[in-house]
C-alpha positions in Angstrom: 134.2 63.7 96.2 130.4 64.1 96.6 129.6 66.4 99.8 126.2 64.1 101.2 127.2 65.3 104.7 127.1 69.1 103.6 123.8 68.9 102.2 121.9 66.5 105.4 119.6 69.2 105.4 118.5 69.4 102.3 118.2 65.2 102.9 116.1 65.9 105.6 113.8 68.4 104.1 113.4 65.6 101.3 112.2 62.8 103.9 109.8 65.4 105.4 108.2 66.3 102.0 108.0 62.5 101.1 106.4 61.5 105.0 104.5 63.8 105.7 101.9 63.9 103.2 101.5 60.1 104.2 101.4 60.3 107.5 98.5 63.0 106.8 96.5 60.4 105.2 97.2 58.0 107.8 96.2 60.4 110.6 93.0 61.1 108.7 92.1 57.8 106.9 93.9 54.7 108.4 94.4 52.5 106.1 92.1 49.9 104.0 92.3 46.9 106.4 91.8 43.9 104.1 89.4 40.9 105.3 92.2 39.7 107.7 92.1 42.4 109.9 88.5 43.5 109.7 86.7 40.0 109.5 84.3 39.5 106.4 84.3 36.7 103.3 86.4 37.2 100.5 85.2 35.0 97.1 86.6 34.4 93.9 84.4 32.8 91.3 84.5 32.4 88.1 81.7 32.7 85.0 81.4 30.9 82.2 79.9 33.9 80.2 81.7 36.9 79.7 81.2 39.2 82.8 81.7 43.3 83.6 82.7 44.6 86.6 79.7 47.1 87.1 77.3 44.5 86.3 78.8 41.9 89.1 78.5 44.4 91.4 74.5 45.1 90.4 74.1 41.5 91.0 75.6 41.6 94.7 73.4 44.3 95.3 70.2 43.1 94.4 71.9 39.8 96.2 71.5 41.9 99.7 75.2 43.5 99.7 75.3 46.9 98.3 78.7 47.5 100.1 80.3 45.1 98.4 83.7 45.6 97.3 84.5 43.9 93.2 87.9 43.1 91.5 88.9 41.4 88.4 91.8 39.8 88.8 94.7 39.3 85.9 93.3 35.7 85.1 89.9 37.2 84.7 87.9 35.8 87.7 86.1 37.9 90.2 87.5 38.6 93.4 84.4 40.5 95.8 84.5 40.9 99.9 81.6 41.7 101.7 80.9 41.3 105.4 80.8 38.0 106.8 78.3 35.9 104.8 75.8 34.1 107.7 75.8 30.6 107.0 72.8 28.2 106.8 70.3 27.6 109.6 69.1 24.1 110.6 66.5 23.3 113.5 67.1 20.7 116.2 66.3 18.0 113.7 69.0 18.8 111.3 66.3 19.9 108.9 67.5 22.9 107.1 65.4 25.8 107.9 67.3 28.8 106.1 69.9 28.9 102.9 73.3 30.1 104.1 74.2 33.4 102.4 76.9 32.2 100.0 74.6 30.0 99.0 71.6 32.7 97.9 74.4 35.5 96.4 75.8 32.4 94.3 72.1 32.0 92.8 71.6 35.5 92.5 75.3 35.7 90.6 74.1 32.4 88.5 70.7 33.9 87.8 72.0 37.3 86.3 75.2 36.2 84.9 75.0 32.8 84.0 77.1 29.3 85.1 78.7 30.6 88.6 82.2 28.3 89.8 83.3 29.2 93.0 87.5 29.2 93.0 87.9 30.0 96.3 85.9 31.0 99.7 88.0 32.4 102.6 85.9 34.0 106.2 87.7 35.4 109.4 86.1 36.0 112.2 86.4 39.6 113.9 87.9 37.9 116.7 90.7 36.1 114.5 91.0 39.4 112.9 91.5 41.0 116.1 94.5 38.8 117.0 96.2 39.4 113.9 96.7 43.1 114.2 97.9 42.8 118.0 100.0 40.2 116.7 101.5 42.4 114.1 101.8 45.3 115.7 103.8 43.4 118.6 105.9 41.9 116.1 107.4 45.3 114.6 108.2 47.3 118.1 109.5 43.3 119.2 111.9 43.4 116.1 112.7 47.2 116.5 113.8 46.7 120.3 115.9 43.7 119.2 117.7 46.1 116.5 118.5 48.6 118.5 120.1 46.6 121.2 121.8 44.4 118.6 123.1 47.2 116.9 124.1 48.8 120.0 126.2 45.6 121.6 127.6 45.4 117.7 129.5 48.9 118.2 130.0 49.1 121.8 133.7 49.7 121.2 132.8 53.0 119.5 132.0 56.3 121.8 128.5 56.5 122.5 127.5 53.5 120.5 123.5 54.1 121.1 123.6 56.8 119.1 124.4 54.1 116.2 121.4 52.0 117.2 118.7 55.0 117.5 119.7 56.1 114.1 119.2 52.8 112.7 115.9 52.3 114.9 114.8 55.9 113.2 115.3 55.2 109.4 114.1 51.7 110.3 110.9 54.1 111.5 111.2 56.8 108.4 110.9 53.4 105.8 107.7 51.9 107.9 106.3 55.2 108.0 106.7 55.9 103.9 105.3 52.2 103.6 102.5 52.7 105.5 101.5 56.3 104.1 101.9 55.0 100.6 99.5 52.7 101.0 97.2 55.1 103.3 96.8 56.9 100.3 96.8 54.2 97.7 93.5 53.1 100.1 92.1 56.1 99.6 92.5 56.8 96.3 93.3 53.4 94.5 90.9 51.3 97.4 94.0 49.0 97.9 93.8 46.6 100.6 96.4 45.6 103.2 96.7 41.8 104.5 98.9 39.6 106.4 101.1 39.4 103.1 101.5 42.9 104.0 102.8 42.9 107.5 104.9 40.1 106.2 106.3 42.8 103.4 107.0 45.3 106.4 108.5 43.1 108.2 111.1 41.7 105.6 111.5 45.9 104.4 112.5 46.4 108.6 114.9 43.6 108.1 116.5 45.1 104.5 116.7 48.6 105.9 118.5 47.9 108.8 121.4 45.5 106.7 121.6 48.1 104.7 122.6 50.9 107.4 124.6 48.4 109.1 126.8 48.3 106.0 127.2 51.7 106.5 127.7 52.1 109.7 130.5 49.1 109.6 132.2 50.9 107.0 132.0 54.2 109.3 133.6 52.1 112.1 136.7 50.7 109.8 137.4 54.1 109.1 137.3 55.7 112.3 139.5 53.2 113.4 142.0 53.9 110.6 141.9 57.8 110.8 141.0 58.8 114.4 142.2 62.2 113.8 139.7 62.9 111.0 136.8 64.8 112.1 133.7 62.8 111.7 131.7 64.6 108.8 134.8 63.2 106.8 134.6 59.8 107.7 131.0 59.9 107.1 130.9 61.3 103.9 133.9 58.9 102.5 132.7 55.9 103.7 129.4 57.2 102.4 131.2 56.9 98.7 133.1 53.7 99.4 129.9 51.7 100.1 127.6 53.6 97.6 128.0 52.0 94.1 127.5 48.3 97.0 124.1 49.8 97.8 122.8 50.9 94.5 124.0 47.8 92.9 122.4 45.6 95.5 119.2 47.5 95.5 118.7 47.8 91.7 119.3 44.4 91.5 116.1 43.6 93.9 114.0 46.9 92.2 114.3 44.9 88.7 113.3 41.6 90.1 110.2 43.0 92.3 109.4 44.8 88.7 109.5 41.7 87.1 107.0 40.2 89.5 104.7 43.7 90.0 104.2 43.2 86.0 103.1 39.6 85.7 103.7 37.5 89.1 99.7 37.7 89.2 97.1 39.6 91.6 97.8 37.3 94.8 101.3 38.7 95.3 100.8 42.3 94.3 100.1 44.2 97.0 103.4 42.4 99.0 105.8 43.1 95.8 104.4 46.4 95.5 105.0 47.2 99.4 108.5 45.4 98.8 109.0 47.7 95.9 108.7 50.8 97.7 110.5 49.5 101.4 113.4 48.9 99.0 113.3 52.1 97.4 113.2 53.9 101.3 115.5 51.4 102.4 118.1 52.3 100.1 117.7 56.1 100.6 117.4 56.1 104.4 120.4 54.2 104.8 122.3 56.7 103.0 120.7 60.3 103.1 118.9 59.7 106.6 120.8 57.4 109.1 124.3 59.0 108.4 123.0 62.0 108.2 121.3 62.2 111.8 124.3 60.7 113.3 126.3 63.5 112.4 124.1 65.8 113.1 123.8 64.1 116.2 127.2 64.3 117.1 127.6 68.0 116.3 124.4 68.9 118.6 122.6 70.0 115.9 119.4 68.0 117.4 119.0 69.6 120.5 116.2 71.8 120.5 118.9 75.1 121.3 120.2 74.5 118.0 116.8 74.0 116.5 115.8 77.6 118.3 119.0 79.3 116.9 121.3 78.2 119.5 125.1 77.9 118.4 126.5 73.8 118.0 129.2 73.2 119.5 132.8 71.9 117.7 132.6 69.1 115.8 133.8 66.0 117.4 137.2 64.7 115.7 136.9 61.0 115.3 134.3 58.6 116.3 
């Protein structure tokens, strides 16, 4: 039998090398808030002439928008968000008295570059964009305080059943938090964009993460109930084994698929498969090296801070 309870530390160690560096970035750059959270237009056009990259973003600068951000996209169309484009002026008469913006960088795109088709044109407002990172933010500590008195009400026939929820709540925490870093750094150095899609992504990696530890904590339960004599490092460790080949199975399953869809579902859904891709990843792990692992260390007082000062923790509880 593998010994995952004996080596929690070395777990732990593992998380902190993986979150940190992350959380780091987050601390110091935030992340790349895409036009949904920071208001601007995002276009998507489409030339008739072959087109480069550097040469579409010389034509929005001489257009008036230097900052302009440029991507080609895996149907080859050009994907650009700059801040929000003012539209067209008209005086009291209706008589137009100034071109709208899109307008003028869509002549200045058809001058340079030839025939111009614009695919798609898309504009929040700051305060729309405001509202959706309130909204999203409200959503994930609404869904965490759910969890953890679900989870709590689930095993209240076990001793000290909050303990079960606040260990769920905190890998629930440790896979938004390796999420969220990822893609602080993936801003920084890749100039990846979050959206809605992504809170979305978060939201249905909260929801995957917690199944999965409750799989493991049910599994913890059956077995405390069968051998309440065992101490609980035991029953943690086996059930630990029993519902480990489940896990892996079920997550490889969902790594291949969101693969799959990272390689060719297109550019629209990439940033939400690739934040799927690495929640399941986190998921998977947390449920198994992290959740477990604090709730027997937990239970053995090896989280107090005498123990984390060199203080001695007391006898391990038999049972759960």
């Amino acid at each position: 039998m593998i010994d995952f309870v004996g080596r929690r530390y070395f777990y732990i160690i593992l998380s902190l090398l993986i979150t940190v560096p992350g959380l780091v970035s987050l601390v110091l750059f935030g992340l790349r808030a895409g036009i949904e959270f920071t208001s601007g237009s995002l276009v998507t056009v489409r030339f008739e002439q072959p087109a480069e990259t550097a040469a579409v973003r010389e034509a929005l600068v001489a257009a008036g928008h230097p900052d302009a951000i440029v991507q080609r996209n895996g149907d080859g169309d050009f994907m650009f968000r700059t801040r929000v484009l003012a539209p067209e002026q008209r005086d009291s008469s209706g008589t137009l008295t100034a071109s709208g913006e899109r307008q003028r960088v869509v002549a200045t795109l058809e001058e340079r570059l030839g025939k111009t088709t614009v695919l798609s044109f898309d504009e929040v407002s700051p305060i729309v964009a405001q509202e959706i990172g309130q909204r999203a933010a409200i959503a994930v500590v609404v869904s965490s305080v759910f969890i953890l008195l679900y989870i709590s009400f689930a095993f209240r026939h076990l001793p000290k059943p909050f303990r079960y929820g606040a260990c769920a709540i905190f890998a629930l925490l440790h896979d938004v938090a390796v999420v969220l870093g990822a893609f602080s750094i993936l801003g920084v150095v890749a100039h990846v964009e979050i959206d809605s899609m992504f809170v979305t992504a978060v939201l249905t990696v909260i929801g995957f993460s917690v199944h999965d530890t409750i799989v493991v904590f049910d599994r913890i339960r059956e077995n405390g109930r069968r051998f309440p004599g065992r101490p609980l490092q035991t029953i943690v460790n086996e059930s630990l084994m029993q519902t480990l080949a489940r896990s892996l199975t079920t997550s490889l399953t969902l790594v291949f698929t969101l693969i799959a869809l990272l390689l060719f579902g297109g550019v629209t859904i990439h940033n939400f498969v690739l934040t799927m891709l690495i929640g399941v990843v986190s998921g998977t792990y947390s449920s198994i090296f992290v959740a477990s692992q604090l709730l027997v260390m937990w239970e053995q007082g090896e989280l107090s801070l005498g123990r984390l000062f060199g203080g001695k923790p007391r006898e391990e509880t038999a049972g759960v």
